[in-house]
C-alpha positions in Angstrom: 79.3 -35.0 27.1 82.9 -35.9 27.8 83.2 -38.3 24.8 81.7 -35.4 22.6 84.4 -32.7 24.0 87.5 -35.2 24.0 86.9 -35.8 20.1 86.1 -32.1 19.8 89.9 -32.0 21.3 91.1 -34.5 18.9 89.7 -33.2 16.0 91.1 -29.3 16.4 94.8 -30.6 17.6 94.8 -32.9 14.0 93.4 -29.8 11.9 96.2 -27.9 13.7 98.8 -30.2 13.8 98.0 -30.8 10.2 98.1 -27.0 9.5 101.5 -26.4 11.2 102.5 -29.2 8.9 101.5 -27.8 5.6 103.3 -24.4 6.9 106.5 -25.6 7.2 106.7 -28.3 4.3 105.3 -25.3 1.8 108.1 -23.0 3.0 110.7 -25.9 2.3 108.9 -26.8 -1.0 109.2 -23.4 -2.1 112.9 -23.0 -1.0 113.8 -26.3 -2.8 111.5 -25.4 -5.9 113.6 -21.8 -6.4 116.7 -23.8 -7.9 114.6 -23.4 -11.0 115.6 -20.0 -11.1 119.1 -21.3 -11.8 118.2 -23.8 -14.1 117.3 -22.2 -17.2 116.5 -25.1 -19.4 114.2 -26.3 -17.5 112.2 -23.3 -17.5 110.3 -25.0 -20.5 109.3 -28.2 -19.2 108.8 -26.8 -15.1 107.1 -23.4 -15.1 103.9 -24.2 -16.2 102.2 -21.9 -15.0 104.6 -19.3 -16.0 104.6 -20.7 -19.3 100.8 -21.0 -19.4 100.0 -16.7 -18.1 102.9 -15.0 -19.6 103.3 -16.7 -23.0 106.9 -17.8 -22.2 109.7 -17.2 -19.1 112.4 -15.2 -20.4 114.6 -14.7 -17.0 114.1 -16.2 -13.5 111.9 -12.6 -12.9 109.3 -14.2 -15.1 108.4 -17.4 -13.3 105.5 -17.5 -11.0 105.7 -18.7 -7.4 103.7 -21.8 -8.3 106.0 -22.9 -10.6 108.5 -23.4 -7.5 106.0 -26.4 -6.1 105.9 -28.0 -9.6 110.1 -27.9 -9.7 109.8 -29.1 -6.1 107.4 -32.1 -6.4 109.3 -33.2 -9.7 113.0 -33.3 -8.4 112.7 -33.2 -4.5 109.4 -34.7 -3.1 109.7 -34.9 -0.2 108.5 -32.1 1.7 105.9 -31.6 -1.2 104.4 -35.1 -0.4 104.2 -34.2 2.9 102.5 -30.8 2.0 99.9 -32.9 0.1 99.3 -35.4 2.9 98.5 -32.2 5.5 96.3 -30.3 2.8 94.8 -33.5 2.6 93.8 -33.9 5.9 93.2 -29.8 6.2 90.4 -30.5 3.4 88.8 -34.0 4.6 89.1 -32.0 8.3 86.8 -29.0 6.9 84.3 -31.5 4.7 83.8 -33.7 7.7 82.3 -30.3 9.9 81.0 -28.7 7.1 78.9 -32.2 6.4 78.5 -33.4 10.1 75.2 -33.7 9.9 74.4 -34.9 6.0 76.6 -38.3 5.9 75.1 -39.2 2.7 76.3 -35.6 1.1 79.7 -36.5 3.4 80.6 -39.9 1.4 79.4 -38.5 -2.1 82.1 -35.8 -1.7 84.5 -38.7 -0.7 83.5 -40.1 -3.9 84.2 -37.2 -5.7 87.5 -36.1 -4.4 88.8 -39.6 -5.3 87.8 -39.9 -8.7 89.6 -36.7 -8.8 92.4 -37.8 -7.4 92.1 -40.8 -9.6 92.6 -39.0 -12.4 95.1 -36.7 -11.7 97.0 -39.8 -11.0 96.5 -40.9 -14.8 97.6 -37.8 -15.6 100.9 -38.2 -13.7 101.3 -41.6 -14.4 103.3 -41.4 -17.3 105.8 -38.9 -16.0 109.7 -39.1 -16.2 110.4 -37.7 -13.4 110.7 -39.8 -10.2 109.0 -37.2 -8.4 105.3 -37.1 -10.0 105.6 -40.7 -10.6 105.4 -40.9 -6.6 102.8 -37.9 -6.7 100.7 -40.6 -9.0 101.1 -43.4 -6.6 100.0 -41.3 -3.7 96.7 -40.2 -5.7 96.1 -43.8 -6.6 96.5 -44.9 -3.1 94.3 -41.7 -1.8 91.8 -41.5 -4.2 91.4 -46.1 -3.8 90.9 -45.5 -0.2 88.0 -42.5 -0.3 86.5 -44.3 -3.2 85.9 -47.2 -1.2 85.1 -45.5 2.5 82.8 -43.8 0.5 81.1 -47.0 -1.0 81.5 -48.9 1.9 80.2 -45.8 3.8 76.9 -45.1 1.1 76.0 -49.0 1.5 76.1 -49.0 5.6 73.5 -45.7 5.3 71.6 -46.9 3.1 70.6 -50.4 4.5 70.4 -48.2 7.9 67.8 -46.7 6.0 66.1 -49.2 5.0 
């Protein structure tokens, strides 16, 4: 019972910790991705999203919140990196309760978030920006190890199956 409650204990201080985390580094992304505002020929190749919804940014008015994180993550990573490590563990954190009891269904959606990350670190690969070219390194690393907890993970359940 006391083994049960102490990782009970560990598990909400690292959701929270994790939380707290992506807080602050989302405020500091967000600060650091508004010099787009003042960077007007940019405004073509960083607000995406912008770009994508409104057909076009036309003055600093027209660019989307969102776009902030992209300017961030390609010319200061930092505290976007860090945002993605805390969401990261945020969303394993909620999978792992949500599937505590189905560890099959638990390392299938391991298998599927890393794929996914897998590929959205092909699609960054060939940035040329030193930021996204880190964001693909991350998702390589991220996506190689839940590929392979989840494997290793499926193979362990299934000969304790069997």
């Amino acid at each position: 019972m006391q083994e049960r409650s102490t990782r009970n204990m560990r598990e909400a201080i690292l959701f929270f910790g994790a939380l707290i985390f992506f807080a602050v580094s989302t405020f500091f992304s967000l600060y650091e991705g508004s010099r787009l505002e003042d960077v007007s020929w940019e405004w073509r190749y960083s607000a995406i999203f912008s770009n994508w919804l409104n057909g076009g940014v036309e003055s600093a008015g027209d660019i989307l919140t969102i776009d902030y994180l992209v300017y961030a993550a390609k010319f200061a990573p930092l505290f976007p990196v860090i945002m993605f490590v805390s969401a990261f563990i945020l969303l394993l954190q909620l999978v792992s309760w949500i599937f505590r009891k189905n560890k099959i269904a638990l390392n299938l959606v391991y298998l599927v978030y890393g794929v996914a990350l897998f590929v959205m670190s092909d699609v960054f690969m060939s940035s040329p920006t030193v930021g996204l070219e880190l964001f693909s390194r991350i998702f390589f690393v991220f996506g190689f190890v839940l590929v392979m907890f989840g494997v290793t993970s499926l193979v362990k359940e299934r000969k304790d199956v069997v």
